[in-house]
C-alpha positions in Angstrom: 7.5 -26.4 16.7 10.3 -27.2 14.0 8.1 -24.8 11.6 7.7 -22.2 14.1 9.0 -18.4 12.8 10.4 -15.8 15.4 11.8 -13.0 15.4 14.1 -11.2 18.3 15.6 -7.3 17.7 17.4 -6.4 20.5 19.1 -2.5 20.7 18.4 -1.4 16.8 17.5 2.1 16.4 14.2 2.9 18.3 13.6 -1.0 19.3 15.3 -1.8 22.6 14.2 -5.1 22.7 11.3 -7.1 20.6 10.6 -11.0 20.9 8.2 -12.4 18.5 6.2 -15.3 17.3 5.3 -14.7 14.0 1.7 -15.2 12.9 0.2 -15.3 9.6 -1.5 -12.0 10.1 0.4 -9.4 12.1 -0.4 -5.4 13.5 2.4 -3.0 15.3 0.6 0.0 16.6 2.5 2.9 17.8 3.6 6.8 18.0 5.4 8.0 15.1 9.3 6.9 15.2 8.0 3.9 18.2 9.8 1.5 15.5 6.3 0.0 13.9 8.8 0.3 10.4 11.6 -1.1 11.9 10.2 -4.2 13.2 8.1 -4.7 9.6 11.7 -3.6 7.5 13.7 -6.1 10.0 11.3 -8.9 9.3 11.2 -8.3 5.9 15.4 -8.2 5.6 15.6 -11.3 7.7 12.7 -13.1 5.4 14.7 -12.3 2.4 17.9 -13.7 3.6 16.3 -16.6 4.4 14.8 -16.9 0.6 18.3 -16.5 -0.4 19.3 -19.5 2.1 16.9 -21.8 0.8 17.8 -20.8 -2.8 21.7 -21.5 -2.2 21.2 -25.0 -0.2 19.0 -25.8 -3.3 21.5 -24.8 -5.6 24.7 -26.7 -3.3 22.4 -30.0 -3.2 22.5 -30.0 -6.7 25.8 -29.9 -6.5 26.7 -26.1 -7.6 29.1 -24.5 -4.6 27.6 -22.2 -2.3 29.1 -19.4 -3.7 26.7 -18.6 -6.3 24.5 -16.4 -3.8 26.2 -13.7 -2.1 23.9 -13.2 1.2 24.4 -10.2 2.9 22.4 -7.3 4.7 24.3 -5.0 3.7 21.8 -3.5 1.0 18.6 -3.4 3.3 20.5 -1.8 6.7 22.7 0.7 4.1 20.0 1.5 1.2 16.5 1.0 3.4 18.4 3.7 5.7 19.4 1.6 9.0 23.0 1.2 8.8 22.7 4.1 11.7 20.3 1.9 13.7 23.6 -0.6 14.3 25.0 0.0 17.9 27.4 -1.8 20.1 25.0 -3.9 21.2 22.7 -4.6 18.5 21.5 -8.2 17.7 18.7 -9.3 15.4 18.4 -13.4 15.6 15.8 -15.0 13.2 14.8 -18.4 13.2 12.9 -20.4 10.7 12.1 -24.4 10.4 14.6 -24.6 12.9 17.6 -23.1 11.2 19.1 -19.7 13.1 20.2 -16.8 11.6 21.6 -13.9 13.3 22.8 -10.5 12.5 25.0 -8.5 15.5 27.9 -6.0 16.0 30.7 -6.4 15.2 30.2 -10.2 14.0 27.8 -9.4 11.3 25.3 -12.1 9.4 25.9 -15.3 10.7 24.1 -18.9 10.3 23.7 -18.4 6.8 26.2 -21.1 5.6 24.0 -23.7 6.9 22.5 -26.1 4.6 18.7 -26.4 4.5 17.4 -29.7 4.3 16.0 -31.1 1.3 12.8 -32.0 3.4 12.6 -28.5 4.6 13.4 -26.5 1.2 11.0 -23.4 1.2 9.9 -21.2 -1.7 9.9 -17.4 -0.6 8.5 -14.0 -2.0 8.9 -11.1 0.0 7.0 -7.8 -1.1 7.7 -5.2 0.8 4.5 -2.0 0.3 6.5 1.5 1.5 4.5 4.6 2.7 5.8 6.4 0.1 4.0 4.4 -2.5 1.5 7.6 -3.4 4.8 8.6 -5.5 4.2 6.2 -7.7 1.3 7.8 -10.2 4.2 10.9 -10.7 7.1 9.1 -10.9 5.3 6.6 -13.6 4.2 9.6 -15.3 7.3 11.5 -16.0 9.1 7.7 -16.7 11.4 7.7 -13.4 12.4 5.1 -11.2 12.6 6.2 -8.2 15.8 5.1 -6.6 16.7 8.5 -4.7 13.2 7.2 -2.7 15.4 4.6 -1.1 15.9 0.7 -1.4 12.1 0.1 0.1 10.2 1.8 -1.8 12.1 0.7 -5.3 11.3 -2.8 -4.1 7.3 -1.5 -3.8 7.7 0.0 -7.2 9.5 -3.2 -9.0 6.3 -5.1 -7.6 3.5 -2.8 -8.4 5.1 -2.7 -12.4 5.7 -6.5 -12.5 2.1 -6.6 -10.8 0.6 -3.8 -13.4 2.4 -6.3 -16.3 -0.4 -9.0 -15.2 -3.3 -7.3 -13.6 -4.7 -5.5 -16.2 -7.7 -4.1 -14.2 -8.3 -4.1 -10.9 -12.0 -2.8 -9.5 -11.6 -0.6 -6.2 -15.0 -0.3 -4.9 -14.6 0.8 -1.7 -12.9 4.0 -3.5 -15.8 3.8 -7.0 -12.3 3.4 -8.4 -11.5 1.0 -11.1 -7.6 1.2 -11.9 -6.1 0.0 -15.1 -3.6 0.0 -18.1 -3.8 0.6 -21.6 -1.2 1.4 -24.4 -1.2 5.1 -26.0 -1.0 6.2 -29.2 2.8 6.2 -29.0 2.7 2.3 -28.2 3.7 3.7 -24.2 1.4 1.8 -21.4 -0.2 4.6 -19.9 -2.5 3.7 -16.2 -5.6 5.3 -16.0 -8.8 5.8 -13.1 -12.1 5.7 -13.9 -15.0 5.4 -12.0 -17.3 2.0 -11.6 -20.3 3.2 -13.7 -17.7 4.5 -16.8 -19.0 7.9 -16.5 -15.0 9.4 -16.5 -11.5 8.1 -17.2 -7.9 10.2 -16.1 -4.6 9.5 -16.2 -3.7 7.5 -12.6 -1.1 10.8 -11.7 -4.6 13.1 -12.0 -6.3 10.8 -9.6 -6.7 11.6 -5.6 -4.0 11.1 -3.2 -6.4 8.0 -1.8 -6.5 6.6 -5.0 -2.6 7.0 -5.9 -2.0 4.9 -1.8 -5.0 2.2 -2.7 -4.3 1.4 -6.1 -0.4 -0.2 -6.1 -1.8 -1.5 -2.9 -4.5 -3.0 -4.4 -2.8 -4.1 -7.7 0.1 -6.1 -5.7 -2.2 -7.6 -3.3 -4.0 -9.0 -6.6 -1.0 -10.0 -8.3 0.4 -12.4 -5.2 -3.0 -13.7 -4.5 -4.1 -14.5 -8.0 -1.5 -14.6 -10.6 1.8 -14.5 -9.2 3.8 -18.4 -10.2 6.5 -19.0 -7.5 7.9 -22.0 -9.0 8.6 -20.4 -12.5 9.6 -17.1 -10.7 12.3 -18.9 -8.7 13.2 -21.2 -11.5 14.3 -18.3 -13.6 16.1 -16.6 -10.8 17.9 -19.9 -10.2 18.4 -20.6 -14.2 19.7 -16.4 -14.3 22.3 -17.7 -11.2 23.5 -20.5 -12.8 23.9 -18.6 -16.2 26.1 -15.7 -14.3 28.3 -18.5 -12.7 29.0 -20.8 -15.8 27.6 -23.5 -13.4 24.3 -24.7 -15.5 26.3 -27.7 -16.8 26.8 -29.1 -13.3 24.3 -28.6 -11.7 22.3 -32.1 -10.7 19.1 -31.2 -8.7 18.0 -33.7 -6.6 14.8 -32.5 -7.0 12.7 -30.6 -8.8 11.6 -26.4 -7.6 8.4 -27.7 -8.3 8.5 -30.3 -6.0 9.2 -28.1 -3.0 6.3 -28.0 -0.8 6.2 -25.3 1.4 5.4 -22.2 -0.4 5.0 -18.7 1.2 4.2 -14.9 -0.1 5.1 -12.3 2.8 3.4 -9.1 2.3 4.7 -6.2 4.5 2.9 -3.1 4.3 3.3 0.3 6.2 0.5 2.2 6.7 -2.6 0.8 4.3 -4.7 3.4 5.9 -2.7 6.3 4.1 -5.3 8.8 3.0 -8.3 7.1 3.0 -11.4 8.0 4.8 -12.3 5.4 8.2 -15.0 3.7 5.8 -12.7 2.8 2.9 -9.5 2.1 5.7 -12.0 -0.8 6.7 -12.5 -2.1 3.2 -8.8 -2.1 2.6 -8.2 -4.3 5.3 -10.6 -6.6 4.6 -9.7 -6.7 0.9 -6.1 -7.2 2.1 -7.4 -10.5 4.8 -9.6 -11.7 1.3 -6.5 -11.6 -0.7 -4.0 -13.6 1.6 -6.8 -16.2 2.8 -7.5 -17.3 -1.0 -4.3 -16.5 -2.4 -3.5 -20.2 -4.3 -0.2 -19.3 -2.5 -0.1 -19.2 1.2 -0.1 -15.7 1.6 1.1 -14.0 5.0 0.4 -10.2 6.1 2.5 -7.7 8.3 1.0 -4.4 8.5 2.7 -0.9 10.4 -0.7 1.1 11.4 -1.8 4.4 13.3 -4.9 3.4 12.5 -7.6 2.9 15.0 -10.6 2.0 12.3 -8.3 -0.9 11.4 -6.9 -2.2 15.0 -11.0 -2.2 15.6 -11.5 -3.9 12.8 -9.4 -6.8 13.8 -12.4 -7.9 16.0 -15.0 -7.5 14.1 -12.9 -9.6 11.5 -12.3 -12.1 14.5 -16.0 -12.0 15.5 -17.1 -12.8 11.4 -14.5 -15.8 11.8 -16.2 -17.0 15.3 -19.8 -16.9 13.4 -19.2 -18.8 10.5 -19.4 -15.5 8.2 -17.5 -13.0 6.4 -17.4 -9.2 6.3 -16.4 -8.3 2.2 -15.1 -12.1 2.1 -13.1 -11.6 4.9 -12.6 -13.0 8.6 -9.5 -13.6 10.7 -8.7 -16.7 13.0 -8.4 -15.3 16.4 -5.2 -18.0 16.5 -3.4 -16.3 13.6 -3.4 -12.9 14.7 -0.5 -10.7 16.4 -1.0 -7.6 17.2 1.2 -5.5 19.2 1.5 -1.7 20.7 5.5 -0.7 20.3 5.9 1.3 23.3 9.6 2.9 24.8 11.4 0.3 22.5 8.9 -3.3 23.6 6.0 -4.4 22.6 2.7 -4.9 24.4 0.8 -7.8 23.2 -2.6 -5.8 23.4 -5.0 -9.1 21.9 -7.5 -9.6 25.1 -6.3 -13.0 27.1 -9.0 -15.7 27.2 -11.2 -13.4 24.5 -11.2 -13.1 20.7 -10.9 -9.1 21.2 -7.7 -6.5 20.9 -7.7 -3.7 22.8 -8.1 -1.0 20.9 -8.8 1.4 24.0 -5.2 3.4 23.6 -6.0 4.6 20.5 -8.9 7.0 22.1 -6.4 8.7 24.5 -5.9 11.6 22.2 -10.2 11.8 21.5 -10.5 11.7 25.2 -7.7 14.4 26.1 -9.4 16.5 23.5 -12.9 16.5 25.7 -11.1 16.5 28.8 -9.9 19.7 28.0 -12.8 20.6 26.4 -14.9 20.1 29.7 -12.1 22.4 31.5 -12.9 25.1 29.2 -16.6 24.4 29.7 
């Protein structure tokens, strides 16, 4: 299909080679360093670049030259720490709506100078939700930013503050956890936890390690679904172009941002599981499947996972969808799901053919070795 997304990653760091259909909702499974990061950081970089296609053709339709937008990948392989993943023979070709972009050695970006179509002008937001987002609570607390943390995780950090600027409160009730902001005495916006029945308020950086993972988690999930405006955010980064470039006088849209159709928010989120118990890991997912299916932008979800509570999930989610019913307002299309094992550099499509099941089964090896041993012993 024209609309069809895919991704291919062929010799980049741990991933030998990867072909994917993207689907709305996707899981990579794995062993630590099997490349579940890679693929999500990849898909994320090659999302982005794509956003910045879609804003340039926009911009050269209306008559501004396509010089405006530099597009590069320069600052995810170099500051997201994968310029050392580039080999010889590395190639990374995306395709969207048709339109191919690729990124290999020693060619570089290519396809990017391609003008989108008027008819098939997108509106992008790519949030990227690092692992290292439990550094948050300190780092807000002693009024740092971050940056030594890496290019990822300062673009988790820019979208939990702009999220924290509109989501005043968020309730967390899988956690009894209700997160929000308030200005101190010294005028300072200071994030606090307290507890669903008000019985105790700290300051966020005092909370538990769960709570400092859930909360920005929770916070940017509610921002995209609920409040986030994709046609005034990409109108002021187009107006803020323009404005850099002298070019605002002659520029002569054809059309106008709001006007543009097809509208997508891309969460990508590495490890949602992080120090939560299996009960709450559950409630996470589901409030992450609730926030994308009734976002009032199409929201998509990419999630890097050791988590077996979660990949089990997935089917009980699939089985809620099957029934007619939800699970915490959530259910999952058996159609929209990838979910895939990275394994010696592939992937293993491990959703059950001809059955709305994954199997999860892999993910009980190390349980199993420990009573296999234990039997020896016996």
């Amino acid at each position: 299909m024209d609309c069809q997304e895919l991704l291919r990653i062929k010799n980049f760091g741990p991933i030998k080679d990867v072909e994917l259909v993207v689907r709305p909702y996707m899981f990579f499974v794995g062993a630590s360093g099997s490349g579940k990061s890679t693929i999500l950081k990849v898909l994320a970089m090659m999302r982005h670049i794509f956003k910045l296609m879609n804003l340039r053709s926009y911009l050269k339709l209306g008559g501004v030259a396509d010089t405006s937008i530099n597009i590069s990948s320069s600052q995810y392989l170099s500051n997201g720490g994968m310029i050392d993943f580039m080999n010889p023979e590395t190639c990374i070709t995306y395709v969207n709506s048709g339109y191919e972009i690729s990124l290999s050695t020693p060619i570089g970006l290519t396809g990017t100078k391609k003008v989108i179509d008027t008819d098939k002008l997108s509106l992008e937001k790519i949030s990227f939700i690092s692992d290292q987002r439990g550094a948050i609570a300190s780092l807000l607390a002693h009024n740092n930013d971050g940056e030594a943390l890496g290019f990822y995780f300062s673009e988790t950090f820019n979208d939990f503050k702009e999220a924290a600027e509109s989501v005043k409160a968020i309730d967390i009730p899988f956690l009894n956890t209700k997160f929000y902001a308030q200005k101190g005495s010294n005028g300072i916006r200071q994030f606090h936890i307290g507890d669903l029945d008000a019985h105790y308020a700290i300051h966020f950086e005092n909370a538990s390690s769960g709570i400092h993972t859930s909360a920005p988690l929770a916070a940017i999930a509610e921002y995209y679904s609920k409040s986030y405006d994709i046609v005034s955010s990409t109108n002021r980064s187009i107006l803020k172009l323009l404005s850099q470039n002298d070019s605002l006088s002659s520029f002569k849209p054809d059309m106008n941002i709001g006007d543009i159709s097809r509208r997508s928010v891309h969460l990508h989120v590495e490890e949602p599981e992080l120090s939560m118990s299996p009960g709450a890991q559950r409630s996470a997912l589901n409030m992450l499947i609730r926030k994308c299916r009734n976002a009032k932008t199409p929201m998509t979800l990419a999630v890097a996972t050791h988590s077996p509570y979660i990949i089990n999930q997935l089917n009980l989610l699939m089985k809620a969808y099957d029934s007619g019913k939800d699970v915490e307002g959530a259910s999952l299309n058996y159609s929209d799901l990838g979910v895939y094992r990275i394994i010696d550099g592939k992937v293993l499509d491990i959703k059950v053919e001809n059955a709305h099941l994954v199997n999860p089964d892999y993910l009980s090896d190390d349980i199993n070795d420990i009573y296999d041993e234990y039997e020896r012993m016996s």
